[in-house]
C-alpha positions as CSV (number, residue, x, y, z in Angstrom):
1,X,77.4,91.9,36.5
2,X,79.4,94.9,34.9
3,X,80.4,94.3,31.3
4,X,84.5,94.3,32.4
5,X,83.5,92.0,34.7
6,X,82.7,89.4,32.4
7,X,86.5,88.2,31.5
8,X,87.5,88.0,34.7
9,X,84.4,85.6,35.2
10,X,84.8,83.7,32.8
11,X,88.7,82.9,33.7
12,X,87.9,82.1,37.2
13,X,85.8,79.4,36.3
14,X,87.3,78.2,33.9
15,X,90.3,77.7,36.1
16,X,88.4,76.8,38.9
17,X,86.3,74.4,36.9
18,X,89.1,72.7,35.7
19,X,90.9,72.5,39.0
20,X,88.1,70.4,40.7
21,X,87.9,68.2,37.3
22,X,91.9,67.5,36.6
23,X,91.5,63.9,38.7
24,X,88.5,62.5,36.7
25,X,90.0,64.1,33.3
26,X,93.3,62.0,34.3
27,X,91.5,59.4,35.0
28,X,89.1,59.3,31.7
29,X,92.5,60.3,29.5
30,X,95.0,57.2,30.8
31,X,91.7,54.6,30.6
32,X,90.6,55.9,27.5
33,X,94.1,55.9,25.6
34,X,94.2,51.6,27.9
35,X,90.9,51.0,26.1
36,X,92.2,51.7,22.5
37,X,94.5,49.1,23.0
38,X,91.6,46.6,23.4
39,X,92.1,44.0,20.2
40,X,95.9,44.0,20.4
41,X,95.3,43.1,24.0
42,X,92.6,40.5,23.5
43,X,93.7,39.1,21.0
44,X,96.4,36.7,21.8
45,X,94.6,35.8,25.0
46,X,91.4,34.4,23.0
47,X,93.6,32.7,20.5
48,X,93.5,29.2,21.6
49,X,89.6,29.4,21.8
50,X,89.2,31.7,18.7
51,X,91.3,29.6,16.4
52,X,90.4,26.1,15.9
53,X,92.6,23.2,13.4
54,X,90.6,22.6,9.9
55,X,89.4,19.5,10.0
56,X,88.2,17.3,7.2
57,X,84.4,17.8,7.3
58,X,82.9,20.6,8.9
59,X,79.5,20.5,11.2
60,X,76.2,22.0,9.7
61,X,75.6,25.8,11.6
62,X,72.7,24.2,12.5
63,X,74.1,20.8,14.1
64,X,76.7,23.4,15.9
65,X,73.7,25.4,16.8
66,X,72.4,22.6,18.5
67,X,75.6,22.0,20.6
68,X,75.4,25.7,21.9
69,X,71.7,25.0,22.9
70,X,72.8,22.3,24.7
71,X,75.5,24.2,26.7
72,X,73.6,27.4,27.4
73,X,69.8,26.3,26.5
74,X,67.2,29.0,25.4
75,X,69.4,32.0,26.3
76,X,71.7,31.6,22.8
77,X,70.3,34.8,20.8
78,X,72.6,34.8,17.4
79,X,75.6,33.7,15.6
80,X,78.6,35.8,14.1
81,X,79.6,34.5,10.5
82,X,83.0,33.1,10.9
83,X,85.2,34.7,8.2
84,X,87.8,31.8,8.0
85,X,88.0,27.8,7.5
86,X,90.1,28.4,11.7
87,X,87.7,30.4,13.2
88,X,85.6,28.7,15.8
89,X,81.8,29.4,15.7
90,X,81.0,32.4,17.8
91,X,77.6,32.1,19.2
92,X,76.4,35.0,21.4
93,X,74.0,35.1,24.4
94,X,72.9,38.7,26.4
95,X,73.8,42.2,25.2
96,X,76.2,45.0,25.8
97,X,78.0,44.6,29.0
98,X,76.0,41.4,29.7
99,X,77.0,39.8,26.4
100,X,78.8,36.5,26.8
101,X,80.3,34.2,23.5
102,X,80.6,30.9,23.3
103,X,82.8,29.6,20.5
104,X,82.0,26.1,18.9
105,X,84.9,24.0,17.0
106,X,83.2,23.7,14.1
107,X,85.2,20.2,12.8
108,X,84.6,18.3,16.3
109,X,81.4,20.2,17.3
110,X,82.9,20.7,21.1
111,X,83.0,23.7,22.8
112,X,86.2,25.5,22.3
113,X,86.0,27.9,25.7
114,X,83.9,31.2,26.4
115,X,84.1,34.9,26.9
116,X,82.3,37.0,29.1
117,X,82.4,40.3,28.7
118,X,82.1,40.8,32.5
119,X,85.2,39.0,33.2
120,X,88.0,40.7,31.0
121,X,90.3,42.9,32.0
122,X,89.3,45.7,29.3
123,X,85.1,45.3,31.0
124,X,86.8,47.2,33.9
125,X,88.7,49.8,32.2
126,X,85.4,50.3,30.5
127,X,83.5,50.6,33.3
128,X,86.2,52.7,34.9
129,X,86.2,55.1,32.0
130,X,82.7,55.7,32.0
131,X,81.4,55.3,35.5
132,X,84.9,55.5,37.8
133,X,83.4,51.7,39.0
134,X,80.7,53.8,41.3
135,X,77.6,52.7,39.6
136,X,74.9,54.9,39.0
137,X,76.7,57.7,41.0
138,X,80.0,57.3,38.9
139,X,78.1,57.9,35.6
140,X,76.4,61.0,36.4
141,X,79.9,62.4,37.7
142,X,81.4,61.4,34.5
143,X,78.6,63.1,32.9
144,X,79.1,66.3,35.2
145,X,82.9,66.4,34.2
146,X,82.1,65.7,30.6
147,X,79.8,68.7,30.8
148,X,82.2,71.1,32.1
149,X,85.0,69.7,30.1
150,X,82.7,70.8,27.3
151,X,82.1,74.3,29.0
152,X,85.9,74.7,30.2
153,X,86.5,74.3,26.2
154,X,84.2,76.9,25.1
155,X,85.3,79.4,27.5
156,X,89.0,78.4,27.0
157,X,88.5,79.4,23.2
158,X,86.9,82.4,24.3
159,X,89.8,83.8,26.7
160,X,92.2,82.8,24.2
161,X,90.8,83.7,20.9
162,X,92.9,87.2,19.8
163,X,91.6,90.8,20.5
164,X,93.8,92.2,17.8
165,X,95.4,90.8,14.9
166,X,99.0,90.9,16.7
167,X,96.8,88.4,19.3
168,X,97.5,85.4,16.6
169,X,101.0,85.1,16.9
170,X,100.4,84.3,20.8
171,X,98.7,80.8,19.5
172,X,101.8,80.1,18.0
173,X,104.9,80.7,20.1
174,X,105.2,78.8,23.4
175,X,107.8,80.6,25.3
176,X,111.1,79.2,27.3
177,X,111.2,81.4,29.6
178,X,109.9,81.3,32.8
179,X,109.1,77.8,33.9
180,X,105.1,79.0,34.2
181,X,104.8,80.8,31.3
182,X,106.2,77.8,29.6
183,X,103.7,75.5,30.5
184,X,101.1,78.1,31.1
185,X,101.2,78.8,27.5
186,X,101.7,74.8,26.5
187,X,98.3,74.8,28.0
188,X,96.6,77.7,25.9
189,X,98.5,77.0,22.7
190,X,97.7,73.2,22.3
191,X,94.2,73.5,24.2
192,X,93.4,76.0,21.7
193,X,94.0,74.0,18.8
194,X,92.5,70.9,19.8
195,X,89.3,72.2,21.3
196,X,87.5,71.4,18.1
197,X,88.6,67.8,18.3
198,X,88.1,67.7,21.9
199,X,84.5,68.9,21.6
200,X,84.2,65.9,19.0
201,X,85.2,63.3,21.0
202,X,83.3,64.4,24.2
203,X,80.1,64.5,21.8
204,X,80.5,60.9,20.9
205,X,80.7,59.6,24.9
206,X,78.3,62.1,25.6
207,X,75.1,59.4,24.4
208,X,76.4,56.6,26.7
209,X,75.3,59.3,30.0
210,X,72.3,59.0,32.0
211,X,71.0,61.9,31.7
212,X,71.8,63.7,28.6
213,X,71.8,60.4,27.1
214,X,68.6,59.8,28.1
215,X,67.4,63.4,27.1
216,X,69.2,62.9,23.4
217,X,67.1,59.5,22.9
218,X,63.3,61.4,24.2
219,X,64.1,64.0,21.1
220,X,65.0,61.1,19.0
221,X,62.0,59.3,19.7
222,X,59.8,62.5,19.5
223,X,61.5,63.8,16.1
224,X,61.3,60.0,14.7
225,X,64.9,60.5,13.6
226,X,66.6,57.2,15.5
227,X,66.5,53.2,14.3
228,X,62.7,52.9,12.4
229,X,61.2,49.9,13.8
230,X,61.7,47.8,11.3
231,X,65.2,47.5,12.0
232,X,64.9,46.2,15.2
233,X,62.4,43.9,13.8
234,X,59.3,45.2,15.9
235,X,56.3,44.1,14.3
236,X,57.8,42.2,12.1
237,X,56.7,38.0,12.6
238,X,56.9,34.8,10.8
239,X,53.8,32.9,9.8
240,X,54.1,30.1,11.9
241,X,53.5,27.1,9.3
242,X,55.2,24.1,9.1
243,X,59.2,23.2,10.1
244,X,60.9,25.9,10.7
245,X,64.1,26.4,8.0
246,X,67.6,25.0,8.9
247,X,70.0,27.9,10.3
248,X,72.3,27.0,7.2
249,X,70.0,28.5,5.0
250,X,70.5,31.9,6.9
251,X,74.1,31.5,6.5
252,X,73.4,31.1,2.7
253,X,71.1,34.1,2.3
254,X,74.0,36.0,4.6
255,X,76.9,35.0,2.2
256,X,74.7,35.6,-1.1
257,X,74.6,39.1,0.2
258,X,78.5,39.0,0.7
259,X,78.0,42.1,3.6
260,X,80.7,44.2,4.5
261,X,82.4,43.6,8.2
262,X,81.3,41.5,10.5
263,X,78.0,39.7,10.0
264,X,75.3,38.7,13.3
265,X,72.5,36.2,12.6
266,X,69.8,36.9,15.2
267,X,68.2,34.0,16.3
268,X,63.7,33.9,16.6
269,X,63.5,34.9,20.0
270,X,59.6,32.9,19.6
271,X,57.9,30.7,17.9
272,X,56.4,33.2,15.1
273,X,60.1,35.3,15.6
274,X,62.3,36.1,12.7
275,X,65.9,35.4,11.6
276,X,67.8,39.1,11.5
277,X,70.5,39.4,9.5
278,X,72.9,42.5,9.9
279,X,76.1,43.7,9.2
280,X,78.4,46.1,11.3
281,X,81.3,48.0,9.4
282,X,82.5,51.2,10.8
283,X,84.4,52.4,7.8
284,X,81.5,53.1,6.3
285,X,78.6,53.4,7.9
286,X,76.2,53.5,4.6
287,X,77.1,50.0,3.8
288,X,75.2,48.7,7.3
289,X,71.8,46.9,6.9
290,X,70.0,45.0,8.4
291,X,67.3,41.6,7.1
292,X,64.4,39.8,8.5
293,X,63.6,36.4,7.2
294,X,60.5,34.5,7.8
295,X,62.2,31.6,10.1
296,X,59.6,29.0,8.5
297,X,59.4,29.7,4.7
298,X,62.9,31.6,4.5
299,X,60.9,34.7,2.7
300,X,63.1,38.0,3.1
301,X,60.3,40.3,4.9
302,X,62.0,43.5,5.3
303,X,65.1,45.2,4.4
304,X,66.5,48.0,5.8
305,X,69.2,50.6,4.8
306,X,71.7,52.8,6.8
307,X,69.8,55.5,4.7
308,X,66.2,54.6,7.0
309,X,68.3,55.8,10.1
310,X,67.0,58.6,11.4
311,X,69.3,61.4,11.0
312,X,70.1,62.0,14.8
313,X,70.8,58.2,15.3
314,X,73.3,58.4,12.2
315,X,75.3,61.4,13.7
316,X,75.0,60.1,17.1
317,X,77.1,56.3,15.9
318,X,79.3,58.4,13.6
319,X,80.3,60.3,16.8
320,X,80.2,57.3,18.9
321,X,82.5,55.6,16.3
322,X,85.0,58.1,15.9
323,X,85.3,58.6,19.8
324,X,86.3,55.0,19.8
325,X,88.6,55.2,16.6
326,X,86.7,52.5,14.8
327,X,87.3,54.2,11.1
328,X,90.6,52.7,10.8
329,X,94.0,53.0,11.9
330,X,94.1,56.9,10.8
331,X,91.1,57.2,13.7
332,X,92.7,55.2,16.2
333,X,96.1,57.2,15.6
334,X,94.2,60.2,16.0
335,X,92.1,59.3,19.1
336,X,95.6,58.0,20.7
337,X,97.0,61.9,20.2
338,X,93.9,63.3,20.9
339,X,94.0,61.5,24.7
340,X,97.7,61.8,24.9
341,X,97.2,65.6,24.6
342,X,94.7,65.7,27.0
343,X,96.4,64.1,29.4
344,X,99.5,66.2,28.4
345,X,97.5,69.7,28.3
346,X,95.5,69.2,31.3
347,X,99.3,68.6,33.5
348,X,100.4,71.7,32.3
349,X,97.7,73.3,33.1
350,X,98.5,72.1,37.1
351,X,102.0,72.8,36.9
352,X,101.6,76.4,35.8
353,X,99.3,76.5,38.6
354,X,101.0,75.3,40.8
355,X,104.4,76.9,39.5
356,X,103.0,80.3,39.7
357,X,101.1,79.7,43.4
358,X,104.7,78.9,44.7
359,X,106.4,82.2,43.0
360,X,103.2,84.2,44.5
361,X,100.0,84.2,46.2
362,X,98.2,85.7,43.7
363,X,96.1,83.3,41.9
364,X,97.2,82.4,38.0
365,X,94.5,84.5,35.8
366,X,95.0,87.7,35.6
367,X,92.7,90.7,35.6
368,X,92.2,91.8,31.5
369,X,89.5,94.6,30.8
370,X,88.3,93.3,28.0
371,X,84.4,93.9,27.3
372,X,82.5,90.3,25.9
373,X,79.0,90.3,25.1
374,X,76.4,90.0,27.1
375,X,75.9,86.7,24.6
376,X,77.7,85.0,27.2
377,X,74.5,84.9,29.2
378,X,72.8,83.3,26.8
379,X,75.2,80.8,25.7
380,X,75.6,79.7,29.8
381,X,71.8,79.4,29.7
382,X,71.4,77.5,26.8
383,X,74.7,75.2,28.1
384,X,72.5,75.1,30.9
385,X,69.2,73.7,29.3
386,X,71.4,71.1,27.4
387,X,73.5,69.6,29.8
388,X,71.3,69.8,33.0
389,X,73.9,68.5,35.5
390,X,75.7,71.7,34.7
391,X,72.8,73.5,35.1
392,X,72.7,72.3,38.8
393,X,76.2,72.6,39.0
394,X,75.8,76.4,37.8
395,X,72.9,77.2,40.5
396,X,75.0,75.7,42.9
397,X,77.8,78.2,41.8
398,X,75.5,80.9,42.5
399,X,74.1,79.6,45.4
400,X,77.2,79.5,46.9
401,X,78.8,82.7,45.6
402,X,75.6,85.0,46.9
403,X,76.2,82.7,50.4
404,X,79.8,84.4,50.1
405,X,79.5,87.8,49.4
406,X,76.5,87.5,52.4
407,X,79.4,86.3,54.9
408,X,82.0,88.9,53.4
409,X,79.6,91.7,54.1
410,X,77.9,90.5,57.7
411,X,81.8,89.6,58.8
412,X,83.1,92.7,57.2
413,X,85.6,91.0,55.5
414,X,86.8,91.9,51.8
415,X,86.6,89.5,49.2
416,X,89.0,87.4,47.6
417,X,90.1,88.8,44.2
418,X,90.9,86.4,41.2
419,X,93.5,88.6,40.2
């Protein structure tokens, strides 16, 4: 490919690329902006089994403990620390999407009503966000779009970044004139200046894929730079002598510590297990740590600090965090913007399209003969090596265009220019 060639390239795949992806981009913008929402819209529907009457004597954690065993047997794994005298008792069984609460009145020790996270109304968003309710096949697509949303960025900041230092003014004026230059330059403009943020976000759903995900966790494990063990726990037992201690003396140990955010007492998932006591608090992640506590003599056997985190697992929940404006309501603002925008940016990106295809049938990107660096070869390649469903997505690009020029020239028919 000719060096003049390259622009041109680079702006038909681009707009190709983000053609084919506008549907799932919609679709990931208006669920993720739903899912923000998800406390304000919980909240008042788990009231009545959240919030509970004070009483005038207050069950032991341990007697309410008992009451959860008796409702869901063996399966209860850990307790969150209620933070007020009319908060029921949350006690947790499963994990992640199979996590279920029960909540405990802690003055009448009956069982105030249960949530599974399976059955709300924000589970399916979720699941619609990051897997489009298709299962297995749902997430990789995600994590196809997700990887050319990521590549559509790059090479948006690429055509758009100025040639010449009159260029600059373009990424500030968004003309009025014509309806498709209008939105046509909406679209560069604000892309422009949120591509950085954009990239940010897309590297914090990024983990949560199959593939890459997977990939990211293999280095982490390699490089020793995720959880250490100990803060899981692994390896870590109780010698098995005597009673074991009552669960209120957790709950002392866990308010001596007086731990930011919300506090989880893991339960001993055997008989020589170990109470864990951690803390989550995602305004600052340094304040997180997590205990382990011989469940028989109450002895504190390890302690760990956010600082132990390898440094890939810290970057990787400071990007998961932010892409889920957990850092406060400045976050959550911004994450609301940031989807808004994308959901704005990416329209007017169609409605230029579709403006200019209705004035002409020429196609929207123009020919430019500007020169770029053969660099972009090796950027595509390395693109390629990190986010492998692009890579296949790329050899099927060039699968398909050598399968086209082959027609062209054996039915003698000239190409299509993307002019």
């Amino acid at each position: 490919m000719k060096k003049n060639t390259i622009y041109n390239w680079l702006w038909k795949w681009h707009f190709i690329g983000g053609l084919v992806s506008f549907p799932i981009i919609f679709i990931l913008a208006l669920t993720g902006i739903i899912y923000l929402f998800k406390d304000q819209y919980e909240a008042p529907l788990q009231d009545s089994i959240r919030t509970v009457s004070i009483g005038k004597e207050r069950l032991s954690y341990q007697e309410q403990w008992d009451v959860a065993r008796k409702e869901w047997g063996d399966k209860v794994n850990g307790m969150v620390l209620p933070t007020s005298p009319s908060e029921a008792t949350e006690f947790t069984a499963g994990r992640f999407s199979g996590k279920s609460s029960l909540f405990v009145n802690p003055y009448t020790g009956k069982v105030s009503g249960q949530v599974r996270t399976k059955d709300t109304d924000m589970f399916l968003v979720r699941k619609l966000h990051g897997e489009l309710l298709l299962g297995s096949v749902g997430t990789k697509l995600v994590e196809l779009i997700g990887s050319w949303m990521i590549v559509l960025i790059i090479t948006g900041i690429f055509l758009s970044f100025p040639r010449q230092k009159k260029g600059w003014k373009q990424l500030f004026r968004i003309r009025r004139g014509k309806k498709d230059v209008f939105y046509r330059d909406l679209h560069k403009v604000g892309s422009f200046w949120f591509s950085l943020l954009l990239l940010l976000v897309l590297a914090g759903g990024m983990p949560w894929t199959d593939v890459f995900g997977n990939n990211f966790k293999w280095v982490q494990k390699k490089t020793d730079t995720g959880f250490p063990k100990a803060w899981q726990g692994r390896g870590i037992n109780s010698l098995a002598q005597g009673e074991p201690i009552p669960l209120d003396a957790i709950v002392s140990e866990a308010d001596r510590l007086n731990l930011k955010g919300e506090v989880k007492l893991s339960f001993p998932k055997s008989e020589d297990g170990v109470f864990s006591i951690h803390n989550t608090y995602h305004p600052d992640h340094s304040l997180q740590k997590t205990i382990h506590i011989d469940s028989y003599s109450g002895e504190v056997l390890s302690v760990s600090n956010w600082s132990d985190v390898g440094i890939l697992m810290r970057g990787r929940m400071w990007a998961m965090a932010f892409h889920q404006g957990q850092f406060g309501t400045w976050n959550w603002t911004l994450m609301l913007i940031v989807a808004v925008a994308l959901l704005g940016l990416s329209t007017s990106a169609i409605i230029a399209y579709t403006l200019k295809r209705g004035a002409s049938s020429q196609s929207t990107a123009r020919d430019k003969n500007h020169s770029l660096s053969y660099g972009i070869y090796s950027i595509v390649l390395i693109m390629c090596l990190l986010l492998p469903l692009f890579g296949l997505s790329v050899i099927a690009i060039i699968v398909y265009e050598q399968w086209r020029r082959w027609n062209s020239k054996r039915s003698g028919q000239r190409e299509v220019s993307y002019r």
